[in-house]
TORSE-963318 format. One line per 3 residues: for each residue x, y, z of C-alpha. Coordinates in Angstrom, 1 decimal, padded with zeros to 4 digits. Layout:
N
X Y Z ~ ...
***
This chain:
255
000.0 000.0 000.0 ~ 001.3 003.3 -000.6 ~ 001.9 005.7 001.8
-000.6 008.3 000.4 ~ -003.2 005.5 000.9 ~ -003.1 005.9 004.3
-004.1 009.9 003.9 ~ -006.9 009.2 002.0 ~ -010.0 009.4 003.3
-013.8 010.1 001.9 ~ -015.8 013.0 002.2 ~ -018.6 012.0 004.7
-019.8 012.8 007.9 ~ -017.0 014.1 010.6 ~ -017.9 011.1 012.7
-017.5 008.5 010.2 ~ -014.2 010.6 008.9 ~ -012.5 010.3 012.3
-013.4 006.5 012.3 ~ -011.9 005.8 009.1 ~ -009.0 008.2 009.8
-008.4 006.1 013.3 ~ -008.5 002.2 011.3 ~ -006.2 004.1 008.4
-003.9 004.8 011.6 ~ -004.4 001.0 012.7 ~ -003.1 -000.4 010.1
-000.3 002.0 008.8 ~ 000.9 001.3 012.4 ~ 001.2 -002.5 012.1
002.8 -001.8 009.1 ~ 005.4 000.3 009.9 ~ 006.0 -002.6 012.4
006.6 -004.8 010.1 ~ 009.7 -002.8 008.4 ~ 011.0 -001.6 011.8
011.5 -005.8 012.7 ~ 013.4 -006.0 009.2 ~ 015.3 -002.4 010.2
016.5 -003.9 013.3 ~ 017.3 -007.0 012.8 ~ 019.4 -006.2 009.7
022.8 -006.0 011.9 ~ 022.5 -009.5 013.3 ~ 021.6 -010.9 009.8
024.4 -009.0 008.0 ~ 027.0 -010.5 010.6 ~ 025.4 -014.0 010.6
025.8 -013.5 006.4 ~ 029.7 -012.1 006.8 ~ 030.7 -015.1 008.8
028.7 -018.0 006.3 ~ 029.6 -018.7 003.1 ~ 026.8 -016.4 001.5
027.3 -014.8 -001.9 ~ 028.9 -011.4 -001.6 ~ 026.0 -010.7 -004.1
023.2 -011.8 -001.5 ~ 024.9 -009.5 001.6 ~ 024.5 -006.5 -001.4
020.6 -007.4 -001.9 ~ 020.5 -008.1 002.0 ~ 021.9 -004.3 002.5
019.6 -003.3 000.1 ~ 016.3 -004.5 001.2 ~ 017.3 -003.1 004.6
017.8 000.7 002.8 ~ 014.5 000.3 001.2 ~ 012.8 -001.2 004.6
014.5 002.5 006.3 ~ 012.8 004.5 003.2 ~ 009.8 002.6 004.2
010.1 002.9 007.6 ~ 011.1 006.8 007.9 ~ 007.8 007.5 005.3
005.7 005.4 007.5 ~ 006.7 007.5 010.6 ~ 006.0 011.0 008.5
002.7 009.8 007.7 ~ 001.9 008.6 011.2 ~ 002.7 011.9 012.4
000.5 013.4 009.8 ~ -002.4 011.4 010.5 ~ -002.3 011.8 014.0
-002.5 015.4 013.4 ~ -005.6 015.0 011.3 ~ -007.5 012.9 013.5
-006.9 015.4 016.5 ~ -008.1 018.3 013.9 ~ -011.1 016.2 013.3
-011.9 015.6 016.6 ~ -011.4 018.9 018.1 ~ -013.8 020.1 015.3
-016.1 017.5 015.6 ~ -016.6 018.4 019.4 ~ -016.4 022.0 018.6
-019.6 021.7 016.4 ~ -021.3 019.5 018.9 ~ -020.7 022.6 021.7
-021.5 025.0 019.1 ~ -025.0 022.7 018.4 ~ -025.2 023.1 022.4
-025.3 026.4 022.7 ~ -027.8 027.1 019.5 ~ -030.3 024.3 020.8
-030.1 026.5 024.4 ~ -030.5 029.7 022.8 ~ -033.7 029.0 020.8
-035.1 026.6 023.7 ~ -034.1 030.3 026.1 ~ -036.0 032.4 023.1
-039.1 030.6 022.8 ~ -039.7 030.2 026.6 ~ -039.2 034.1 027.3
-041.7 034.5 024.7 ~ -044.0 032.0 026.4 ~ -043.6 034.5 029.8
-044.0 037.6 027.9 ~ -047.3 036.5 026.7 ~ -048.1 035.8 030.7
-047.2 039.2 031.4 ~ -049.8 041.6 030.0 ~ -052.6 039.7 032.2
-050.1 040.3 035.4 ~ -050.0 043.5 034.4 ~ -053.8 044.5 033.9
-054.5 042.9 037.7 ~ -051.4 045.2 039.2 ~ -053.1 048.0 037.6
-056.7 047.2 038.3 ~ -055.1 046.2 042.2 ~ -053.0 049.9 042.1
-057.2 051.5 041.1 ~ -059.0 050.4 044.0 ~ -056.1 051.1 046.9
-056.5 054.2 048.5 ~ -053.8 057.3 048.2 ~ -054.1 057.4 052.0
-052.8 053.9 053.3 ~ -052.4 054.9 056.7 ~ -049.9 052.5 056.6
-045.7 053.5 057.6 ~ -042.7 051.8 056.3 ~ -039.3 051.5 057.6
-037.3 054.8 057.3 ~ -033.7 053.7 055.7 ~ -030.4 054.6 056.6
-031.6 055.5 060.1 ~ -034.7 058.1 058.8 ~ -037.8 057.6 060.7
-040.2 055.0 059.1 ~ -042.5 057.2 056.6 ~ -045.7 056.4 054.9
-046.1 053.8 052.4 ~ -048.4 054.6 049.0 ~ -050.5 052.9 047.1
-047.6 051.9 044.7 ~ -045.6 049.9 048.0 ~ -048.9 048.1 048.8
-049.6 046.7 045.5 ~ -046.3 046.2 045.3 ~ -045.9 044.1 048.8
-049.3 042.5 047.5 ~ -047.9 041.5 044.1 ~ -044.5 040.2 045.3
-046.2 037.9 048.3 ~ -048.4 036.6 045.5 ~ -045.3 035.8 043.2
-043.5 034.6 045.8 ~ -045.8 032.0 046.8 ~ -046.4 031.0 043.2
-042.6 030.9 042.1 ~ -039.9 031.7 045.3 ~ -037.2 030.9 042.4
-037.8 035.0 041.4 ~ -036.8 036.1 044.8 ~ -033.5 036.6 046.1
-033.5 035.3 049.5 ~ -031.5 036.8 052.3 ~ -031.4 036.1 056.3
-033.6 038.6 057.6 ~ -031.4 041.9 059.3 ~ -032.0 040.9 063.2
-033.6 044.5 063.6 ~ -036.4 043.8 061.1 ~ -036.4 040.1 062.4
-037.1 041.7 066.1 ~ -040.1 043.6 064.5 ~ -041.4 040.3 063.2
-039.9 040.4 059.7 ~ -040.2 037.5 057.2 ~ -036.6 035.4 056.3
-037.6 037.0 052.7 ~ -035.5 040.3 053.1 ~ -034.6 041.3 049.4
-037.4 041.3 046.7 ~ -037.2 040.7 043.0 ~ -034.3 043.0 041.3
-034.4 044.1 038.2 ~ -031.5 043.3 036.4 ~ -029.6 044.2 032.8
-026.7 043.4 030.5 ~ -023.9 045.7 030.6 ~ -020.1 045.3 030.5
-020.6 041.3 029.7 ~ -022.1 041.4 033.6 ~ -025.7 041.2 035.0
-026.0 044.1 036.9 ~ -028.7 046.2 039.2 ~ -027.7 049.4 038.7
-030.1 050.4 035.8 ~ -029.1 053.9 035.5 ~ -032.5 054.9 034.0
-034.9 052.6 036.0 ~ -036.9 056.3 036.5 ~ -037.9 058.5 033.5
-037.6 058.1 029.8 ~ -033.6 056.2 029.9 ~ -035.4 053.2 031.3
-032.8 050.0 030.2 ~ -036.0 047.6 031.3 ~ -036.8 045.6 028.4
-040.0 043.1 027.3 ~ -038.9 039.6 028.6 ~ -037.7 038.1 025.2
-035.5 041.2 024.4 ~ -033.9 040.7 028.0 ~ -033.3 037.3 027.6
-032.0 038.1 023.7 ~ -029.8 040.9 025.9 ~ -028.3 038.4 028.6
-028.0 034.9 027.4 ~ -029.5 034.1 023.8 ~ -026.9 036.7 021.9
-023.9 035.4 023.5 ~ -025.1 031.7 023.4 ~ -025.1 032.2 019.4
-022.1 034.1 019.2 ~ -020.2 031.6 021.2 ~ -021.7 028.5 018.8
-020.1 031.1 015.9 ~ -016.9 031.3 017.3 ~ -016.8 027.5 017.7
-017.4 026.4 014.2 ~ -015.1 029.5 013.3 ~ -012.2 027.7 015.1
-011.4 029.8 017.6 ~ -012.6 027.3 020.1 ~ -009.4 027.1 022.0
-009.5 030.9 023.0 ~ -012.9 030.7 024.7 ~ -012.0 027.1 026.1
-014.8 026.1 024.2 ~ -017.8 026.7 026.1 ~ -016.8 027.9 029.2
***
């Protein structure tokens, strides 16, 4: 077989590639062992041959099978190296693309369920603003002061706010960051839920809840599928991009 042979392979899926690649390897191993037991054993045969009455002719064609078993043999190697290369190229591509495949599947799986809780939303929405309706502007109701201030009056926006957020956090806790309770507000009877729901953007590659903005025109809030575009289904695709781009090793594929 000639060496070349062994670098040959068919155009077919990367899977079956890297298995065919891997048997080519197989046998242009057992090969190369072949010539490397006539290599070596070339000085003990040429001495046996200088101290028998062999043909000066038959040493020659003995020296000269072992040249060509060295040729052989040397070739053999180059292509083993080469083919070794190959497979590891295939493979690192072939898991590449399954990462990359990964991170698509995620990102449209992310997309269509943010979509699915946008359209859960509006009605959320409507019963807030029917609940904020019927709540009196007096709520003869205080809240804590904060940073030391005196405790002040709550409006009708903190009730239905308070209201709204026990309701979700009986319905879904997963929302709400949960804190121990401060022992001053634990003392005034205080639930172990300290901390409710933040609101929280994209910015700098970090999640962060400083939305500079939250108040007035700037808000950053977006509709639930553009915030979930904003944190996770954007870089999930560009990350699947820059694995079947082959730059792979500089994000540590997949991270």
């Amino acid at each position: 077989m000639s060496v070349l042979d062994f670098l040959k392979t068919k155009k077919s899926a990367p899977a079956s590639q890297i298995a065919e690649m891997e048997a080519s390897l197989a046998r242009l191993r057992a090969e190369r062992k072949e010539f490397e037991t006539v290599v070596e054993s070339h000085g003990a045969r040429r001495a046996d041959a200088l101290l028998s009455d062999m043909a000066d002719a038959d040493i020659a064609k003995l020296d000269a099978d072992a040249n060509l078993a060295q040729i052989r043999l040397e070739r053999l190697e180059l292509a083993e190296l080469e083919l070794v290369e190959r497979i590891e190229r295939a493979r690192d591509k072939s898991e590449r693309e399954r990462l990359a495949s990964e991170h698509e599947r995620d990102a449209s799986a992310i997309e269509a369920a943010s979509k699915e809780l946008e359209k859960t939303l509006a009605p959320v929405a409507e019963a807030f603003s029917n609940l904020l309706k019927v709540i009196p502007e007096e709520t003869h109701i205080a809240k804590p002061g904060s940073a030391g201030m005196p405790p002040s009056a709550a409006t009708k926006e903190d009730i239905a706010r308070a209201i709204l957020s026990n309701g979700l956090f009986n319905a879904t806790p997963d929302v709400f960051e949960q804190t121990v309770c401060p022992p001053h507000l634990a003392r005034m009877g205080g639930a172990a839920v300290s901390r409710a729901l933040h609101v929280c953007t994209f910015e700098g590659g970090l999640l962060t809840q400083r939305n500079a903005g939250l108040v007035g025109e700037e808000c950053a809030i977006h509709a639930a599928p553009i915030a979930a575009d904003k944190l996770i289904v954007t870089p999930l695709r560009a990350k699947a991009r820059a694995l079947r781009d082959g730059v792979a090793e500089r994000l540590q594929a997949a991270e």
